[in-house]
C-alpha positions as CSV (number, residue, x, y, z in Angstrom):
1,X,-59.4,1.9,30.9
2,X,-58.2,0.3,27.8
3,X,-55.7,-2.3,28.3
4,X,-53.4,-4.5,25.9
5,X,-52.2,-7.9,27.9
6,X,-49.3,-10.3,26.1
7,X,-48.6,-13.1,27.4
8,X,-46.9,-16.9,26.2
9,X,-43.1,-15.2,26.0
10,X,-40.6,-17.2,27.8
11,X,-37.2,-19.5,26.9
12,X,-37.4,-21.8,23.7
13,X,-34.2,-23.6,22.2
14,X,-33.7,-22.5,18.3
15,X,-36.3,-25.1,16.4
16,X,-38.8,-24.4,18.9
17,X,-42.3,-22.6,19.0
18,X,-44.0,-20.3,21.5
19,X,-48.1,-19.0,20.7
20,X,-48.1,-15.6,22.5
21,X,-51.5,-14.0,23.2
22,X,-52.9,-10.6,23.5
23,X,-55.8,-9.8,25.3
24,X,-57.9,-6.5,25.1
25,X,-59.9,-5.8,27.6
26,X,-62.1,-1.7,28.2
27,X,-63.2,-1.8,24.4
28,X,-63.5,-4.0,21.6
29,X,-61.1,-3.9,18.9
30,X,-63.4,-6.6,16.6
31,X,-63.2,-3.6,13.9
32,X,-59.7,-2.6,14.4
33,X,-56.3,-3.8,12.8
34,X,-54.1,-5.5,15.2
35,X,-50.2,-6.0,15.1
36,X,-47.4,-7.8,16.5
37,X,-44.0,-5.6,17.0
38,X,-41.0,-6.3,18.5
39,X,-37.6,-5.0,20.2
40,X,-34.3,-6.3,20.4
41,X,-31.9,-4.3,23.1
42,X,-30.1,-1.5,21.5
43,X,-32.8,-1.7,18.3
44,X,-35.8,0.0,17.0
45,X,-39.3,-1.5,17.5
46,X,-40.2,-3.5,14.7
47,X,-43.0,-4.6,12.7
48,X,-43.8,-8.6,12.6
49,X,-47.3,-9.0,11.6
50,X,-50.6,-7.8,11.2
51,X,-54.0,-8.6,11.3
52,X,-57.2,-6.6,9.4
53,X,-60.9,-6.5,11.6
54,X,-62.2,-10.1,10.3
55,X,-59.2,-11.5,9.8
56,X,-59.2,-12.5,6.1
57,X,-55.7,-10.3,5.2
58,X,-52.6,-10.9,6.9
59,X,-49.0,-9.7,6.1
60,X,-45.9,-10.5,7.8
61,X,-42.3,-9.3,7.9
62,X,-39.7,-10.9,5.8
63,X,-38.0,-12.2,8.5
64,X,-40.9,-14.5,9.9
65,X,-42.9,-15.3,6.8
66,X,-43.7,-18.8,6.9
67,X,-42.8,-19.3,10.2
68,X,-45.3,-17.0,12.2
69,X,-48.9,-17.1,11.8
70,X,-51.5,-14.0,13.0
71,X,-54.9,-15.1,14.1
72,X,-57.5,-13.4,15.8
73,X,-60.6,-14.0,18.4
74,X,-63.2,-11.1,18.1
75,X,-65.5,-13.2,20.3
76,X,-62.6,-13.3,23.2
77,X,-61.0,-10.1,22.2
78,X,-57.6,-12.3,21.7
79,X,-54.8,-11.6,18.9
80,X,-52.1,-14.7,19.0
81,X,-49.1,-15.0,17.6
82,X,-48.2,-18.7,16.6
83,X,-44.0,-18.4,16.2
84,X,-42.7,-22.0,15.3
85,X,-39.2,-22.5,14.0
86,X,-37.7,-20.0,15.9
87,X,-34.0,-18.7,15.9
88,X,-32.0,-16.9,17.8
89,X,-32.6,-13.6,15.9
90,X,-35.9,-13.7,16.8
91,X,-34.8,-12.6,20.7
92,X,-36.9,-10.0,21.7
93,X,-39.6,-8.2,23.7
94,X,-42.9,-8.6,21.7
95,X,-45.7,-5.9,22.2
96,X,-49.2,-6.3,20.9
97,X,-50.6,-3.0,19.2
98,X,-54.0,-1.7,18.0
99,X,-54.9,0.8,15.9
100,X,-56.7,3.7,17.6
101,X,-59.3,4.4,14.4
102,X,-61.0,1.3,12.6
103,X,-59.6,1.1,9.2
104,X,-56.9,-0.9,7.2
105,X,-53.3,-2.3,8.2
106,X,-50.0,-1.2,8.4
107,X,-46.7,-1.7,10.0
108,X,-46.0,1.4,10.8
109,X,-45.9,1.6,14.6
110,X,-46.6,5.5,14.7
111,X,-50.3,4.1,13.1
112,X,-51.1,2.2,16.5
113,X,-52.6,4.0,19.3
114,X,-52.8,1.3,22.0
115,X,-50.1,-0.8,23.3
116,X,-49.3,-3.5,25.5
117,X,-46.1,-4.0,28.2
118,X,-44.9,-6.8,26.1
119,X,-43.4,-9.9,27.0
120,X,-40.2,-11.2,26.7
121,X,-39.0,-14.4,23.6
122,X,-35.5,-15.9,24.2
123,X,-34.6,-18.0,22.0
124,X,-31.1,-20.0,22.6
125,X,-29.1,-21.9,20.1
């Protein structure tokens, strides 16, 4: 069974930083994109940032750029999600995603096959 754990949410003040992690576990994903999506209440799921196989091309959403950083562990199976700087805004339950298929990137969330339950960022001003 394949499975998509995130973990590291929790309550930070507005300035501070959270790592969230994702780990896969009833396959390997080392050849598969991997991506970082979130959901405020009463929103749509959004893209925040993905990650291609080896980990040499990254892109992020406006929103975080500069503040967030994708990184990957094919060795552990492990995405993380390095958030520093955070605000308020950035209040939401994050879900870790990979694409079903080996291939290139996207933020589209209809291109990603396997999800996590997510895990909840607060962020208080």
């Amino acid at each position: 069974q394949v499975q998509l754990k995130e973990s590291g949410g929790g309550l930070v003040e507005a300035g501070g930083s959270l790592r969230l992690s994702c780990a896969a576990s009833g396959r390997t994903f080392s050849d598969h994109a991997m991506g970082w999506f979130r959901q405020a209440p009463g929103q749509e799921r959004k893209f925040v940032a993905v990650i291609n196989w080896s980990g040499t091309l990254t892109y992020y959403a406006d929103s975080v750029k500069g503040r967030f950083t994708i990184s990957r562990d094919n060795a552990e199976n492990t995405v993380l999600l390095q958030m520093n700087s955070l605000k308020p805004e950035d209040t939401a339950v994050y879900y870790c995603a990979a694409r079903g298929l080996p291939g290139t990137v996207s933020v589209l969330a209809t291109d990603y096959h396997y999800w996590g339950q997510g895990t909840q960022v607060t962020v208080s001003s």
